[in-house]
Residue frames as qw, qx, qy, qz and C-alpha x, y, z in Angstrom:
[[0.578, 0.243, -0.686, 0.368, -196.14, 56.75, 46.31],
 [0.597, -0.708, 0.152, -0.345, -196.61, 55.96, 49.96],
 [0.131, 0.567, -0.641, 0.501, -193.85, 55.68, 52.68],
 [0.854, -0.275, -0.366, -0.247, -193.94, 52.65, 54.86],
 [0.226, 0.618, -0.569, 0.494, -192.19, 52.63, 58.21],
 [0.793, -0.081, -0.604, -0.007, -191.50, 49.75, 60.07],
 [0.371, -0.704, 0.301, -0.525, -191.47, 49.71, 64.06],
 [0.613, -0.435, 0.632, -0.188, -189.71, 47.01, 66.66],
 [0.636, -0.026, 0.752, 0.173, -189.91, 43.11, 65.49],
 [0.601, 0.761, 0.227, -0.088, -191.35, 44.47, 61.77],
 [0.241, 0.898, -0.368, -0.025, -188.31, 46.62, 61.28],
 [0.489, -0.427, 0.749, 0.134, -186.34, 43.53, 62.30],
 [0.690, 0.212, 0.691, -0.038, -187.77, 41.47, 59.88],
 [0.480, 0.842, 0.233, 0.078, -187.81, 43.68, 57.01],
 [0.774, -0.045, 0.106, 0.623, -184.06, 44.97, 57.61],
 [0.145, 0.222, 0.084, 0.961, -184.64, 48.79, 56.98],
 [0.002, -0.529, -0.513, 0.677, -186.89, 51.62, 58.91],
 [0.449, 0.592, 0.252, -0.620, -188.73, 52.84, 55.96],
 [0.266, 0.150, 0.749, 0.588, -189.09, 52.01, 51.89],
 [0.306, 0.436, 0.044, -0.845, -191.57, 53.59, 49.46],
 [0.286, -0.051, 0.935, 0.203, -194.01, 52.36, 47.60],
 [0.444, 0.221, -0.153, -0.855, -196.82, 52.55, 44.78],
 [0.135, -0.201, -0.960, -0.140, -199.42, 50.23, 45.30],
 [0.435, -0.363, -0.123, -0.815, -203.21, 50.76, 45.68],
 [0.758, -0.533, -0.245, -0.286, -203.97, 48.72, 48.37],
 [0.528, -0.754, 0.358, -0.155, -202.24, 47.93, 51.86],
 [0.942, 0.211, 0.258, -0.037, -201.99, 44.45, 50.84],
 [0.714, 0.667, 0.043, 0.210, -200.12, 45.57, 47.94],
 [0.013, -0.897, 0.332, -0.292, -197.84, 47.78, 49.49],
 [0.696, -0.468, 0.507, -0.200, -197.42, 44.92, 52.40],
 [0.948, 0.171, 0.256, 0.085, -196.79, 42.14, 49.51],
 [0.551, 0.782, -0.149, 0.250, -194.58, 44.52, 47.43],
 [0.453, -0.704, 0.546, -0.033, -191.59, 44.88, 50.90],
 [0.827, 0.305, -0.470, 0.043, -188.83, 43.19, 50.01],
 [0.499, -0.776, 0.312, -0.229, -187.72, 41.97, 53.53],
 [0.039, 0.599, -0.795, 0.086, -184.32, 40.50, 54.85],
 [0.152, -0.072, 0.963, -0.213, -186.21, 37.54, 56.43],
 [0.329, -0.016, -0.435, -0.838, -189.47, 36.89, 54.09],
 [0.445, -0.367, -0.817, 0.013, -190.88, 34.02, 56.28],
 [0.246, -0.188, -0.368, 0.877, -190.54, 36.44, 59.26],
 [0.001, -0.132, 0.361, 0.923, -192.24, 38.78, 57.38],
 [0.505, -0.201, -0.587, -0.600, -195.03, 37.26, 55.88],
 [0.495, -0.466, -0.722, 0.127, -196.06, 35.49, 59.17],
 [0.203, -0.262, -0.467, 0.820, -195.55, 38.70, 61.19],
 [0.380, -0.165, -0.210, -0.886, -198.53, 41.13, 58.82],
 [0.485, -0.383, -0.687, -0.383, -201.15, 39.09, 60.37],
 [0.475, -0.518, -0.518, 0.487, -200.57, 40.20, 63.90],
 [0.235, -0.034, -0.073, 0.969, -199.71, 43.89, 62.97],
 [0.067, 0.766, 0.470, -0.434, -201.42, 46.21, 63.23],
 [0.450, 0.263, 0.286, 0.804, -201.06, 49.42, 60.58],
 [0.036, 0.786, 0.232, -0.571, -201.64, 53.34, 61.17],
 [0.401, 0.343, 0.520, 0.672, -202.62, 54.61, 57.48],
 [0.028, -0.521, 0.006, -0.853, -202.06, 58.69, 57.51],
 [0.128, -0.381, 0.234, -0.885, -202.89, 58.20, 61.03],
 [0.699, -0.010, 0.063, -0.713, -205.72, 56.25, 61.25],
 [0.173, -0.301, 0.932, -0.099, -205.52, 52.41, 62.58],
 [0.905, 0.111, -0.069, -0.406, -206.67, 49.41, 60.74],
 [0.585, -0.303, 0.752, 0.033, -206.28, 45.98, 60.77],
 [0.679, 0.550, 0.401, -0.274, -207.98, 45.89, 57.32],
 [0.346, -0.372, 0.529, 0.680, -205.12, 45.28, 54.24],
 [0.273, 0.582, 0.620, 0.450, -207.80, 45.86, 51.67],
 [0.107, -0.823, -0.280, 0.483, -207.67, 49.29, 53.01],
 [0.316, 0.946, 0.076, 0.018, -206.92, 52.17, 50.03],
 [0.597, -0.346, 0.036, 0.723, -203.57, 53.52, 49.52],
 [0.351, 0.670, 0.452, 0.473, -204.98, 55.87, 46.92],
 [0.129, -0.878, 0.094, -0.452, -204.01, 59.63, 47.98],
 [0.792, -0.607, -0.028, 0.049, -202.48, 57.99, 51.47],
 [0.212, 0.900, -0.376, 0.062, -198.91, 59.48, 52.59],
 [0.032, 0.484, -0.798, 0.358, -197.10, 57.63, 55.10],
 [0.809, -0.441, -0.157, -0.355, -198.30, 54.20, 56.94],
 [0.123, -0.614, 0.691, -0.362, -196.69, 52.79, 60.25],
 [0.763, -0.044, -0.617, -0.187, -196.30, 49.39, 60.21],
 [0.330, -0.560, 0.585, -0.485, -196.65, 48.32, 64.49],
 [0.696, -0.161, -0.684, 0.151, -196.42, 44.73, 65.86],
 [0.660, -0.703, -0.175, -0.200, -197.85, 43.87, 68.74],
 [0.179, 0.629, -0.491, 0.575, -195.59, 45.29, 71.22],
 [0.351, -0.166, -0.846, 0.365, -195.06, 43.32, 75.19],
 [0.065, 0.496, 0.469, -0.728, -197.99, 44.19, 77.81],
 [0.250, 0.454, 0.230, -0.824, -200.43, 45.32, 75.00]]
């Protein structure tokens, strides 16, 4: 299971600051959120960014396979 936790316009969109989830790929994990506003949502993962155990990709075929915690970040003002 990995812990997804949602930061500024993400955590708006999705309606809660963390959920858990057991998927093997980001993707999966990212498809598997059930969020408050689902258009929102789906149009916002293509700008985020994502820190998985730490370690920043833009890449949602990225592993979840062993992978505790990722931080879901939209692009934030000035950056």
């Amino acid at each position: 299971m990995t812990t997804i936790r949602f930061f500024a316009a993400a955590r708006a969109a999705v309606g809660i600051d963390e959920t858990t989830v057991d998927a093997a790929t980001l993707d999966g994990a990212l498809r598997a959120v059930d969020a408050e506003d689902a258009l929102r949502w789906e149009a916002l993962q293509e700008r985020c960014s994502y820190l998985v155990d730490g370690i920043s990709t833009r890449d949602r075929s990225t592993p979840l396979d062993g992978v505790a915690l990722v931080d879901v970040m939209p692009p934030f003002a000035g950056g």
